[in-house]
C-alpha positions in Angstrom: 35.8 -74.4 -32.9 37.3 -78.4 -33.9 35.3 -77.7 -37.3 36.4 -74.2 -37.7 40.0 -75.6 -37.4 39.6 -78.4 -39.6 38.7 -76.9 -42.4 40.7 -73.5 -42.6 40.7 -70.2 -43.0 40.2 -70.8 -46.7 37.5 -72.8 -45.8 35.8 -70.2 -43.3 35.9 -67.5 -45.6 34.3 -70.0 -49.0 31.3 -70.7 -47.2 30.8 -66.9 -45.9 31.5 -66.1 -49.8 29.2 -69.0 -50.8 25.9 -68.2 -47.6 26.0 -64.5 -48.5 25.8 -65.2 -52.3 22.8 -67.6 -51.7 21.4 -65.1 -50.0 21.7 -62.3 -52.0 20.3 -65.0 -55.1 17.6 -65.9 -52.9 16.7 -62.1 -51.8 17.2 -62.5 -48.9 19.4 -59.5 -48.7 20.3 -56.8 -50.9 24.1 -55.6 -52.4 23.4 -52.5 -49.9 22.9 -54.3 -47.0 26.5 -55.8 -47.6 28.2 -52.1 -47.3 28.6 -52.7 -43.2 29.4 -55.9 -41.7 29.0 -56.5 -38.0 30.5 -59.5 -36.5 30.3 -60.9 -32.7 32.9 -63.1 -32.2 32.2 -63.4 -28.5 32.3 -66.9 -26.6 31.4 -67.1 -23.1 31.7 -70.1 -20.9 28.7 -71.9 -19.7 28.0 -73.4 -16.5 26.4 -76.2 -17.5 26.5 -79.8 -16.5 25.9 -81.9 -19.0 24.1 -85.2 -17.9 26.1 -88.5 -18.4 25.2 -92.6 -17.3 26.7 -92.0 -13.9 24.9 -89.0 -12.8 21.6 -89.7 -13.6 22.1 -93.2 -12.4 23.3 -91.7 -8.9 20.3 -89.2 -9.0 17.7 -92.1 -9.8 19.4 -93.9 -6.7 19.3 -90.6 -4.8 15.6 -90.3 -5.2 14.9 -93.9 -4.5 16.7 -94.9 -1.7 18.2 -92.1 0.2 15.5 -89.3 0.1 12.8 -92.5 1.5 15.8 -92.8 4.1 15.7 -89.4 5.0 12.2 -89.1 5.4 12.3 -92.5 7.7 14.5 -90.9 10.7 13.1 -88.9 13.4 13.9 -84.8 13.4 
């Protein structure tokens, strides 16, 4: 989306110009297959936790001296 907005509308709609035009050089596609366009423009959120320094450092500890711990104390 930050790349989208940097370079425009103008920008967006040159390099769709420019892609399908390789492609059509290429044959890749035909003229034809250019007579119904079908976009999805849908973004859905992820759940997903990208990893950084300080969690996986706190997992590594985790693993190493509390789950040993754990296993230590009576039921």
């Amino acid at each position: 989306m930050r790349w989208r907005k940097r370079i425009g509308e103008a920008g967006c709609e040159w390099l769709l110009a420019h892609s399908i035009e390789a492609a059509r050089r290429a044959g890749v596609i035909k003229r034809s297959s250019l007579q119904t366009v079908v976009l999805d423009t849908t973004v859905q959120p992820k759940a997903i936790a990208h990893s950084t320094n300080s969690r996986l450092l706190n997992r590594a500890r985790e693993q190493l001296v509390v789950g040993p711990a754990k296993r230590l104390q009576p039921a």
